[in-house]
N, C-alpha and C positions, 0 to 999 in steps of 0.2 A: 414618485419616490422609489429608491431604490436601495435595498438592503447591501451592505458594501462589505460589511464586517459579519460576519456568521462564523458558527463552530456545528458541525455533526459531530457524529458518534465517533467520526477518527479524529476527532482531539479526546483521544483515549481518557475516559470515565473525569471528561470535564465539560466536552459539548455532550447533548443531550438530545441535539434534533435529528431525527432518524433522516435520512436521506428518501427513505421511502413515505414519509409522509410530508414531505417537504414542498413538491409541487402543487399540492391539493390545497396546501393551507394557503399557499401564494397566491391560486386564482381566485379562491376565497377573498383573500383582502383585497382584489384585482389591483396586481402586481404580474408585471411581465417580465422582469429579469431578476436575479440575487446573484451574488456570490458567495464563494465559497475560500474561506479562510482560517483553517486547521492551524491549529500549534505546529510551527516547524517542520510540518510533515504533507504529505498531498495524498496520502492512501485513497481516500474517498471520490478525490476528483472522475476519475473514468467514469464511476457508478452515478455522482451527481450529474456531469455534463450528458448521459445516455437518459436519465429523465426526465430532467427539463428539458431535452431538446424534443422527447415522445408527447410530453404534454404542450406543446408550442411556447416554451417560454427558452429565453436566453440563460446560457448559464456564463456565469465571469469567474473565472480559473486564477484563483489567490492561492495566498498563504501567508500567515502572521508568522514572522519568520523572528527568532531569535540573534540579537546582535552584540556581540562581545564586547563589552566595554574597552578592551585592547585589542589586542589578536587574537583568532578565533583559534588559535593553537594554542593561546597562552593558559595553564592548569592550574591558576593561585588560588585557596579558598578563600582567602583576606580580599581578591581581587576580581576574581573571576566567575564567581558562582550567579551572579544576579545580573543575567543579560538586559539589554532592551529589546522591547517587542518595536514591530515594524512593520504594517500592512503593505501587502508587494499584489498589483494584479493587472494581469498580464491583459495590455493593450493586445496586440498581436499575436503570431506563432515565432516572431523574434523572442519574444517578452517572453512567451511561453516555456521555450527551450530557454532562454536564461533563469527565468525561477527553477526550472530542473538543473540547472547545473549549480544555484545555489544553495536550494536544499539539498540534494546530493550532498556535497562538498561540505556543510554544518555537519553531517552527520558522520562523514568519512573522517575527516579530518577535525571535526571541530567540536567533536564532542566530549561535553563535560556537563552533567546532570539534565542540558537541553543538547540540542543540534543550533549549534552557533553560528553563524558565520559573521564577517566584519568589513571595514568600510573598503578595505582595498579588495576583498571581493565583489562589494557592491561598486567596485569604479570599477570594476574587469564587467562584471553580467548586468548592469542597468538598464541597457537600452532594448524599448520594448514593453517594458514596465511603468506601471502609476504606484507611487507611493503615498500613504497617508500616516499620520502620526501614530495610529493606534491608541488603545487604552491609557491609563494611566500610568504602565510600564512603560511606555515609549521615552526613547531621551528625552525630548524637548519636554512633554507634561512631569516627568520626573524631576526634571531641572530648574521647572519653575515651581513644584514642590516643595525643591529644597530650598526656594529662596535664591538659585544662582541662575538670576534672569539674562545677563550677558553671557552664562556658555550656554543655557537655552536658545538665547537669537544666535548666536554663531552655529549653533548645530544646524539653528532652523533654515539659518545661509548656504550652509555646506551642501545640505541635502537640496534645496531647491538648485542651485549651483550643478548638483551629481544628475537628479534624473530630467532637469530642465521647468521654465516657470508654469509650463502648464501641465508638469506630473506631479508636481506635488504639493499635497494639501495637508491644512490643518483641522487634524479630527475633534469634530465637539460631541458628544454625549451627556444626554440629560437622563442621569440614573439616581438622581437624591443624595449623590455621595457630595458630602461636604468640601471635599479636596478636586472634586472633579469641577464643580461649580467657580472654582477658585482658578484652577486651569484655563476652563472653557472662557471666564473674563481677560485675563492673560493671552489666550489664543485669538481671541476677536480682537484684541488693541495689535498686537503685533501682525495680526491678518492687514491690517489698514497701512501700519508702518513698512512693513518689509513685503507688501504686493502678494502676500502668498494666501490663495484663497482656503474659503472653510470649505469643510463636507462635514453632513451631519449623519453618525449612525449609531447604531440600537447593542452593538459586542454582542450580539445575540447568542445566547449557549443553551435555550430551550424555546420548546415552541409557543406556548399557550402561557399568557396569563395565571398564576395559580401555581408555575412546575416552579415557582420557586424554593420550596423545600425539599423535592423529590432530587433537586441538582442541587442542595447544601448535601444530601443523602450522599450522592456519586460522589461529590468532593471530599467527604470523609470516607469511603471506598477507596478513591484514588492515593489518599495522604495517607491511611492507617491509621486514623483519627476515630473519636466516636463524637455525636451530636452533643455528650454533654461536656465535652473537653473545650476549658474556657480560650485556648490557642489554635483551636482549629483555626481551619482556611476558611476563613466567609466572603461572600458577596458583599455584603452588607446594602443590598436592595433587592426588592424582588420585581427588579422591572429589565433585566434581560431576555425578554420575551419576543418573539415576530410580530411586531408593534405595527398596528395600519400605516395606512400614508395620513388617514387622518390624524392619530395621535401623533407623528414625528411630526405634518406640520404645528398642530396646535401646540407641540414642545419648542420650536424652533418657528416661530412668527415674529420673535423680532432680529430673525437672521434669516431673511428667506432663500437668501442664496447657496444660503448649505443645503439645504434640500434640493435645490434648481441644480445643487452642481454634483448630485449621485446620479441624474439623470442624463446629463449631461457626459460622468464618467463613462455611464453602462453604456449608450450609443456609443463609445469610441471602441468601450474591451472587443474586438470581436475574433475571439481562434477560432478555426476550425480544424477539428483535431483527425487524422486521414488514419482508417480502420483496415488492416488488411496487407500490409506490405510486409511483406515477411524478408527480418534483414537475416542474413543467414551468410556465415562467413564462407569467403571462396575456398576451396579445398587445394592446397596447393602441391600439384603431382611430383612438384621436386624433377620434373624432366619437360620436353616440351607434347609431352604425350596428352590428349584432353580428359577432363576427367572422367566424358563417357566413354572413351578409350581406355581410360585407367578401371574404371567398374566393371566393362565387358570383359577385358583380359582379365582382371582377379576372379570375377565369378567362374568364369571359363574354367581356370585352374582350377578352382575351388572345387567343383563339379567333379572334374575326372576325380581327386583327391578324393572327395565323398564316395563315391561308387568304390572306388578301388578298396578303399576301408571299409565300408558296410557295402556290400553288392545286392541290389534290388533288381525284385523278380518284376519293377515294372521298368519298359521299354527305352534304351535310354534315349531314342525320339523325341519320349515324351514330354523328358527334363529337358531337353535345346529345345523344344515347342515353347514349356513354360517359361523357359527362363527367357525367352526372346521377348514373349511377350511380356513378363516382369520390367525388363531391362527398358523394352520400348516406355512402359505407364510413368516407369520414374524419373526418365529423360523428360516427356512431356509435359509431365507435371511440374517439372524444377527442379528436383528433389535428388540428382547425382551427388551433389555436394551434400547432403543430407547422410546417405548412404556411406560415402566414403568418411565422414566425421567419425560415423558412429564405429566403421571397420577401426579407423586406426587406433582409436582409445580400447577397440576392446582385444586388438591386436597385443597394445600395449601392456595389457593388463594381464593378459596371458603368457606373453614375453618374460613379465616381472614374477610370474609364479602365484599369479592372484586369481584365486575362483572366480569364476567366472558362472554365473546361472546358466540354464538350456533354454531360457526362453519364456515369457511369458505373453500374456494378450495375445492379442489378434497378429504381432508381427511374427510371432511361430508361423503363420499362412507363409511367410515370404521365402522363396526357393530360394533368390538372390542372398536374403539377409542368411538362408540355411548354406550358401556356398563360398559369404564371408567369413565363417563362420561367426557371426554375428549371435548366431540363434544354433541348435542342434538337433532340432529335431525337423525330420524329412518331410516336408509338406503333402508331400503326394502318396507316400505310404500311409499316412494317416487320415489322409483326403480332406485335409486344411485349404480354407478358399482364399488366398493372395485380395480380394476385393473386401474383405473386412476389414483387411489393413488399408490399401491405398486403394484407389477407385474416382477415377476418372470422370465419373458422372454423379459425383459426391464429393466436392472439394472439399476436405479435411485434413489436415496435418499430417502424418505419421504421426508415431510416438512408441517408441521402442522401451517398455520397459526392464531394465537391466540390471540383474543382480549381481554385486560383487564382494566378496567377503567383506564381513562388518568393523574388522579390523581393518582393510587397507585400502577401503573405497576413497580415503581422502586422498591417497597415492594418484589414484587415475585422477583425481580432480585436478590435485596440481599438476600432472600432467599437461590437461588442454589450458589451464588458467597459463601455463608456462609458453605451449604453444600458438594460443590465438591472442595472447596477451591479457593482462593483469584487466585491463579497462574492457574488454571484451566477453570475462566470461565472470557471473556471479549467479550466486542462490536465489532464494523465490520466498517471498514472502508469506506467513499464512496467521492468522488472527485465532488465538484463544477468545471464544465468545462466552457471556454471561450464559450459561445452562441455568434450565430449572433450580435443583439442588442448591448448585454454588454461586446463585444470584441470593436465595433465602439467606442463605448464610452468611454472604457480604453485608444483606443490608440488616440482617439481626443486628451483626457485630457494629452496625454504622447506627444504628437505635440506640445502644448498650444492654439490648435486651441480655439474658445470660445465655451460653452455651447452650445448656440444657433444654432451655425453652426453642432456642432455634433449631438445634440439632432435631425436638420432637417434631418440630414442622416439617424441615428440609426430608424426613426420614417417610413424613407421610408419602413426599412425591413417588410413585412405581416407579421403581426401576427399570425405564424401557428408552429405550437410544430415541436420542433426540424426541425428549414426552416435552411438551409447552405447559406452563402453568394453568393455562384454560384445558385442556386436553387432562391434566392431573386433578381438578377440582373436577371432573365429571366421571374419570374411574375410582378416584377414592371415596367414599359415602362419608369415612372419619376426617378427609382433610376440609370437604366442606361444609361438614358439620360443623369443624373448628372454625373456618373461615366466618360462617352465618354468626354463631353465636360468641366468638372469641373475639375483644377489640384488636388486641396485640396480634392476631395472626391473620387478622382481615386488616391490619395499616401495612404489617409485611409484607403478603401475598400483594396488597396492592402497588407497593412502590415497587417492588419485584417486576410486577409486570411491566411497569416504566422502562425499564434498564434489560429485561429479560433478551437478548440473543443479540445486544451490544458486543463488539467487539472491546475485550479485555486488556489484551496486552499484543502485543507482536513476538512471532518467533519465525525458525526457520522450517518451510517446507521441509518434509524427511529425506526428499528423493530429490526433488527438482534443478537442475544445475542448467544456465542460461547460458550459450554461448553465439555471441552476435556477430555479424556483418562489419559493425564499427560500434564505438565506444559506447556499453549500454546507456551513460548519461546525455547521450546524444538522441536517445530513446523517449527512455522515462527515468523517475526521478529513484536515487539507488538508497539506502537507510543499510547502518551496520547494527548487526545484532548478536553480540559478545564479540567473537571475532570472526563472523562470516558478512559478505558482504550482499544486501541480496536487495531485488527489485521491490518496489515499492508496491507493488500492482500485483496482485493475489494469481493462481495456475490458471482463473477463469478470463482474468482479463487482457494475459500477457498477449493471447496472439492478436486481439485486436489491435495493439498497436505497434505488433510487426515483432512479436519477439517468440522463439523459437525455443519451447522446455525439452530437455533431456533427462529420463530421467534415469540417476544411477542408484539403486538402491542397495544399501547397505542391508544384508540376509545372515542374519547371523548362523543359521543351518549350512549355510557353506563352508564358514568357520570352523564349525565343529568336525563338515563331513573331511574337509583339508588336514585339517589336525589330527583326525582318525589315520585317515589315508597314511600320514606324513610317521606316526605313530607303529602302523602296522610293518612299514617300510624299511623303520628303521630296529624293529623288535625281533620281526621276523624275516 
């Protein structure tokens, strides 16, 4: 048996199973593949598929994707607010790249309280993919909820019809819910009538047996609900657990073939996802000159230009020494088109009257980045080493970081988004995670403990950058003395730890700005967050699968020193 249906911690504060202890429990129940299918989103995938592939098990690259009952553009609240779920996972690295261009696309275009998308995108990006009905959200179990058993079997036609008769199945789950039992009879009759086979799976949204109150806890976290609110969002079973192969079969023995047919599924998922190719767009010289042509002559001018304005007592041998051999590392390495990126944005930015920083990190080392003026301060007066930045016998990226006034950093952005195009340059994702402190005080307010009481907890933790709740019960003597003798502050402290350095919500990197080769959703999968558009895939994970950060940071000291400048200029 094979787990088909799963949620981690990036179905933000509704899955529950950490990605890192995910492999451990699977060969526990010896289990050799699962997958992985988040609400609407794939944040998690790179992290899950790097360790189930370390621990030797297979990983299968999903997603429960939300589907619009009309268009995924259509914004009705009478109509549109209450998508169907829809299990998508990807046979191949066709499949693969198609769930990234439809999760992309729900969230660019299609979002409205979820990331939507809809049936005429699933007839553009299907092939390549298995689908399964999903949960009791899904059209077809929702249709035969309401009693409308003919546009049930029509939908259940449609879709078999879309991804073909051997991608799609009908999902049955045995969770004690009275309406799912009602479905799953519904779903095995039409199984026999309309040729469309079952799969049996567990919706799993925590690990263990038992977490089911600690994940009613998150779902009142997530919704702004408290436990004693008689409308919260419930489960209403506490059997969403990573269920052996023993329990699914003895759940499902008088359907064996839904079990026979996850195993069956997971043999076929197989991507493999290629780490390391760095897409990085071509720098286009605007003449037929190359653009190691084009870098050697800028730097060249650049140079005499430097000298001429600040004259140095060292040799100017020294600078054509270094810069030859600069010029040589970045050709060899790749990384001309690199170089010239970063020249013309910060060209640009000083063209338009936009502060511009003198350089920060290890690329102040670089003569070349000092002769673009890329950077301003002189390497070799200062006896800066060119191999902290780039180095030859340490293949590392570059990374030039670049400060530009806080006010008009968005200028240079649309700048390159204008020049390398809209589908080729976006932001970078980055996760607010559950901290010490503000996990106590999530899950106080999800108890209905009061303020006061939580606030004394949350206040015991030491204020020290990234302190873990085990690391705070051992310097404070008063918290775990509270904790030993306190019930209310040993059930918090413990469901805390549950949910403790969970990723929270999504925002945007400060700095990071992605500019690609070809269409980053050709990459990985893109998510809008207010109105920036940014990668799905956190600063740590971008280069692995070939994507290349820039980063322009917004200094608000520049601001001020501009404004002074601008100020003194115009006074005196």
């Amino acid at each position: 048996f094979t787990h088909l249906h799963l949620h981690t911690e990036y179905s933000l504060l509704d899955g529950a199973i950490r990605i890192a202890d995910l492999p451990a429990r699977l060969k526990e129940l010896g289990m050799n593949a699962c997958a992985i299918t988040d609400h609407g989103a794939m944040y998690g995938i790179l992290d899950f598929y790097r360790r189930l592939r370390k621990e030797g098990l297979k990983p299968i690259i999903g997603c429960e994707v939300y589907v619009a009952p009309r268009q995924h553009q259509d914004k009705d609240a009478a109509f549109d607010r209450d998508p169907y779920h829809l299990i998508l996972l990807a046979e191949n690295n066709q499949g693969y790249h198609n769930l990234i261009k439809l999760v992309s696309k729900g969230f660019i275009d299609g979002f409205y309280y979820k990331p939507r998308v809809d049936r005429a995108l699933l007839e553009e990006y299907h092939q390549g993919l298995i689908a399964l009905t999903a949960c009791l959200s899904g059209e077809v179990p929702r249709k035969i909820m309401r009693g409308q058993l003919e546009d049930a079997r029509a939908a259940a036609l449609y879709y078999k019809e879309l991804f073909g008769a051997d991608n799609y199945f009908f999902e049955v789950q045995d969770n004690q819910i009275p309406e799912q039992n009602q479905v799953n009879s519904h779903l095995i009759r039409l199984s026999k009538e309309l040729d469309i086979p079952l799969v049996a799976t567990n919706d799993c949204h925590y690990l263990n047996k038992g977490d089911d109150f600690a994940h009613e806890v998150l779902l009142c976290m997530q919704t702004g609900k408290k436990m004693t609110d008689p409308d919260r969002m419930r489960m209403n079973s506490d059997s969403f657990y990573l269920r052996s192969p023993e329990e699914m079969a003895a759940s499902f023995s008088h359907i064996p073939e839904a079990i026979a047919n996850t195993e069956k599924i997971a043999e076929r998922c197989n991507v493999e996802l290629e780490f390391g190719q760095i897409s990085l767009p071509h720098f286009d010289t605007g003449s037929e000159e190359s653009g190691r042509d084009m870098l050697e002559r800028l730097c060249r001018q650049g140079l005499d230009e430097r000298l001429q304005r600040r004259p140095s007592h060292i040799p100017r041998a020294d600078y054509e020494e270094r810069l030859k051999r600069e010029i040589k590392v970045i050709s060899s390495m790749g990384f001309v088109d690199y170089f010239l990126i970063v020249w013309d944005f910060v060209r640009f930015a000083r063209e338009q009257g936009i502060a511009v920083g003198p350089g920060r990190g290890s690329g102040a080392g670089s003569l070349a980045a000092y002769t673009l003026f890329i950077t301003d301060l002189d390497p070799l007066k200062y006896d800066l080493m060119f191999e902290r930045f780039l180095n030859p016998e340490r293949v590392s990226l570059p990374d030039f970081d670049i400060d530009f006034c806080y006010e008009r950093r968005g200028e240079v952005i649309e700048y390159v988004t204008e020049k390398y195009g809209q589908d080729h340059v976006c932001q970078v994702i980055t996760f607010g995670t559950l901290a010490a402190r503000a996990v106590i005080r999530d899950v106080g307010r999800a108890l209905d403990v009061s303020y006061q009481e939580t606030d004394r907890i949350a206040k015991m933790v030491p204020n020290v950058l990234n302190i873990t709740l085990k690391q705070a019960l051992e310097l404070n003597p008063d918290l775990k003395k509270s904790y030993q003798e306190d019930e209310c502050t040993r059930q918090i402290i413990d469901l805390a730890k549950k949910f403790e350095g969970m990723p929270r919500h999504a925002s945007t990197h400060a700095a990071g700005v992605i500019i690609a080769g070809k269409a980053v959703d050709e990459i990985a999968p893109l998510a809008r967050n207010d109105e920036a558009i940014v990668v799905q895939f956190t600063k740590d994970d971008i280069e692995d699968v070939g994507l290349l950060k820039f980063d322009f940071l917004g200094l608000r000291t520049l601001t001020v020193l501009q404004e002074c400048s601008e100020l003194v200029e115009k006074n005196y």
